[in-house]
Structures are given as C-alpha cells and as structure tokens.
C-alpha positions in Angstrom: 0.0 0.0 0.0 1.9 3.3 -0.8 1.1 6.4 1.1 -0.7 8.3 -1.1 -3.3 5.3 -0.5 -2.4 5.2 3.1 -3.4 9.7 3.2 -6.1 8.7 1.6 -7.2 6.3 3.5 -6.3 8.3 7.0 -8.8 10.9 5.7 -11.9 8.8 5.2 -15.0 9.1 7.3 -14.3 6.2 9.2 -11.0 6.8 10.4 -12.9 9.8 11.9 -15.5 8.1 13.5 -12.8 5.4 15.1 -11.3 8.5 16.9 -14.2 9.9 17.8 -15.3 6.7 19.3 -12.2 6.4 20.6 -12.0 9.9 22.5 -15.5 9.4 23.8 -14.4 6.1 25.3 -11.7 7.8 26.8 -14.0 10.7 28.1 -16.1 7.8 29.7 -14.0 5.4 31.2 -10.4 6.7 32.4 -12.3 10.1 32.8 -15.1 9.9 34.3 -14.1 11.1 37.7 -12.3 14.2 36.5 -15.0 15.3 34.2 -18.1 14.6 36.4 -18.5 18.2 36.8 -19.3 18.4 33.2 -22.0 16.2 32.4 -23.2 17.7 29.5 -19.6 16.4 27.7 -20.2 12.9 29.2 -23.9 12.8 27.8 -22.6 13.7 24.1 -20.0 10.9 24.3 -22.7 8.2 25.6 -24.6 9.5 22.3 -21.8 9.2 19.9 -21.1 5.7 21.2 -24.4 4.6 20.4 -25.0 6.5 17.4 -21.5 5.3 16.0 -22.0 1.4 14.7 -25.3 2.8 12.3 -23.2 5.4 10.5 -20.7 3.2 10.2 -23.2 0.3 9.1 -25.2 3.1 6.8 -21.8 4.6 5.1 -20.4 0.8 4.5 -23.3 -0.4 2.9 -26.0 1.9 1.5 -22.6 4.3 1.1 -23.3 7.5 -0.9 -26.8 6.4 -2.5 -28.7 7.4 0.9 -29.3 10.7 1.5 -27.8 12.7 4.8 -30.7 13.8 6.5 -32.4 10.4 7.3 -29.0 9.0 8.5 -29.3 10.1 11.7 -32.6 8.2 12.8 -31.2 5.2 11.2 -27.9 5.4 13.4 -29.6 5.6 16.4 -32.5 3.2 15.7 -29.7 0.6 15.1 -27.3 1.3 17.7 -29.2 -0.4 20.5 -29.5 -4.0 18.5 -25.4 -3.8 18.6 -25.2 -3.0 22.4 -26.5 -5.9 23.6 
C-alpha cells in the first residue's frame, strides 16, 4: 500500500469516527471522575457511542446512495441492537 493510498485512506470518514469513538471512550471510562462536573460532555459521548455502529453500518453499505438527512434516525435506531 503506498502512502498516497495510506493519506487517503487516513482521511476517510471512518477513520474519523474510530477517533471519535475512541476519545468518547476515553471521556467515559479513564475520565469519568475528573470530568463529572461536566455532564453535558459525558452525555454527548454516551450518544456518539451509540449512534457510532449505524453510521458506520449506513456509510459501508447503502454508502453515498442514501441521502444525509435520514442517517441520523437510522444510526440511532440501530445502535441499541449492537449493544447488547
């Protein structure tokens, strides 16, 4: 793989979301006692997390051909089916 792949690769929306998720684990577990006076931080990583495995299911295999907007229900409607 040579590195212009590799760039372009580093730049795709799921490399994005895998830090995100990443950083909200971070914000939740190693965290959590330092940043319990702001709970409003700790709430938006809890929602990432589950909104996180439907935009990666959506952009992976509907891909471009489904509009924006409707993502968002979509994510969250199948986040709770992957959490157990």
């Amino acid at each position: 793989m040579g590195k212009a792949r590799l760039g372009q690769r580093a730049r795709s929306p799921e490399s994005f979301v895998a830090l995100a998720v990443v950083a909200s684990v971070i914000v939740l577990w190693p965290l959590r006692d330092v940043l319990q006076a702001l709970p409003g931080l700790r709430y938006a990583a809890t929602l990432f997390l589950f909104m996180a495995p439907g935009l990666l299911l959506t952009r992976r295999f509907l891909g471009e051909y489904f509009p924006a907007s409707p993502r968002c229900p979509l994510r969250s409607s199948s986040a709770p089916a992957f959490s157990g």
